[in-house]
C-alpha positions in Angstrom: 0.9 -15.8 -14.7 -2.3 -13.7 -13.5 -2.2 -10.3 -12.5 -4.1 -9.3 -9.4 -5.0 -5.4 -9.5 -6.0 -4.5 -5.6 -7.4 -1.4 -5.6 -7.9 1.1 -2.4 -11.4 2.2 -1.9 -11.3 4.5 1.0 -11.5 7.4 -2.1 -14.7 8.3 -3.8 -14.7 6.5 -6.9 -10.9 6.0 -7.7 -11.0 2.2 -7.1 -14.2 1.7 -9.5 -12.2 3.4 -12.2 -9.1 1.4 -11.9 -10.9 -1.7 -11.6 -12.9 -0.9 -15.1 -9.6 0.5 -17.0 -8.3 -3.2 -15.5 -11.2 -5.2 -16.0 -10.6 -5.7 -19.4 -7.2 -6.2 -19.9 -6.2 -10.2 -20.3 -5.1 -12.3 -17.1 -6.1 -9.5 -15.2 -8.1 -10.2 -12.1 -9.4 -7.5 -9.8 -9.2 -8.6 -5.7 -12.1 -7.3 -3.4 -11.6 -7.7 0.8 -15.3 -8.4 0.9 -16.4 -10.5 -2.0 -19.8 -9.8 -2.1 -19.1 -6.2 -1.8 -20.3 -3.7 -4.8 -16.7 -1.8 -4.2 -13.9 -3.6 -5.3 -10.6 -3.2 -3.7 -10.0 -2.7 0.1 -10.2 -0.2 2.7 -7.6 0.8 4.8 -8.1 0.8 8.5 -6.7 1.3 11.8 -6.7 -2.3 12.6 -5.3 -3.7 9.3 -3.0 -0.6 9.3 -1.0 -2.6 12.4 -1.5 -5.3 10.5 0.1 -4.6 7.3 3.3 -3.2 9.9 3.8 -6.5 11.2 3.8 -7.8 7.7 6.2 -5.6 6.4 8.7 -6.4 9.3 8.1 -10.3 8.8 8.5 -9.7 5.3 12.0 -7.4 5.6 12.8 -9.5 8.4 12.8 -12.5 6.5 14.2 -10.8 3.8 11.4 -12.0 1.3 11.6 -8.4 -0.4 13.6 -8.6 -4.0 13.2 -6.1 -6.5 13.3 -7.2 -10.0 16.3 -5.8 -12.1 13.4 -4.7 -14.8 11.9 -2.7 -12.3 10.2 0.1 -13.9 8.4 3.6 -12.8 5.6 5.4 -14.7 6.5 8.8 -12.7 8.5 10.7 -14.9 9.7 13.0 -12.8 11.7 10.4 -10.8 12.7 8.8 -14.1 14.3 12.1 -15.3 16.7 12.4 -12.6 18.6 9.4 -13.5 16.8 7.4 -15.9 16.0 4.4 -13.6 14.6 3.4 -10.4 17.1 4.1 -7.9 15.0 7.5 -6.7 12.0 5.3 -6.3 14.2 2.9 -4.2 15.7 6.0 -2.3 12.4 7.1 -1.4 10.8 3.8 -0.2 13.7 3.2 1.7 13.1 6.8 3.7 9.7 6.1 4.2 10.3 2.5 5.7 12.8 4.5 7.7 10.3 7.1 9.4 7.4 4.7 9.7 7.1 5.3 13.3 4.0 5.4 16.1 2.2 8.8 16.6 0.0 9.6 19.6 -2.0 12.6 19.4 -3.8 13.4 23.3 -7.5 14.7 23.3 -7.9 18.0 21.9 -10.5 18.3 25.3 -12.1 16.5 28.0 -14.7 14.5 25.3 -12.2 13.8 23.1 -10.0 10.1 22.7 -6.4 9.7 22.8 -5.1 9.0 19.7 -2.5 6.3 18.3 -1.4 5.4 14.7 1.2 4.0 12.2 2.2 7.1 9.9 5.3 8.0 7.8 4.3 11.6 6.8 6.6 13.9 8.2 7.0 17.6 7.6 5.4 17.1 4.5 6.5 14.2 3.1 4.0 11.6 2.3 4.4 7.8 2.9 2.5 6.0 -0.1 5.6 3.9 -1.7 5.3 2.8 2.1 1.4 1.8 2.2 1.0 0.5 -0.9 4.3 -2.2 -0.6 2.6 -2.9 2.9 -1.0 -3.3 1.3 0.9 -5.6 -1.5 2.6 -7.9 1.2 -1.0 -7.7 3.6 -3.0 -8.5 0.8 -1.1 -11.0 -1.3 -1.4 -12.9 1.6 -4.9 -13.0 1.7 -5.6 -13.5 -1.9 -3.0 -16.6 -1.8 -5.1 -18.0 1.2 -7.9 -17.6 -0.6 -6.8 -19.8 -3.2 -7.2 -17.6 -6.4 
């Protein structure tokens, strides 16, 4: 079975680097949002960023979310705390849990009212959260495609 590798390319040139070190491994195929775009990978938005929230609910809803028993980590600091993935499971699982909506008013009269999607919270970050949410988004449009 294929591997798709879907870079994010918001970053400099992060995504251009993971799509090389990819590129030349065997059944490895790297997705682009825009096709004909010279950056591979895709960007994350405001508007897909709602998006990939009301994936992640159909998706848990559903309950279309397994994790594989050979479920692995390459972070060793998580690995060294009990020599699997239950951390990594911990943490997803508190992310998902403070995904919430944010409003930040104008800072002045000029300024816009501001709403997003976040799960950072005093400090702690919400990647495990983004990237299972770009996975579920974008598998969806890679499937449509046809690949």
């Amino acid at each position: 079975m294929p591997i798709c590798v879907i870079p994010e390319n918001n970053l400099g040139f992060e995504s251009s680097h993971i799509s090389d070190y990819a590129r030349g491994m065997p059944n490895v195929f790297i997705f682009s949002e825009n096709p004909d775009d010279i950056r591979e990978g895709v960007r994350k938005t405001a508007q897909n960023t709602d998006d990939y929230q009301r994936v992640v609910n159909d998706v848990l809803r559903k309950r279309h979310c397994f994790f594989d028993k050979n479920l692995f980590t390459t972070s060793k600091a998580h690995e060294r705390i009990n020599g699997d993935c239950k951390t990594i499971k911990d943490e997803l699982r508190n992310q998902l849990e403070r995904y919430h909506w944010e409003v930040a008013e104008p800072k002045d009269q000029f300024g816009k009212r501001r709403i997003t999607l976040t799960g950072k919270m005093g400090g702690a970050q919400d990647d495990l959260y983004v990237s299972l949410a770009m996975l579920f988004f974008w598998g969806r449009v890679h499937e449509r495609r046809g690949y």
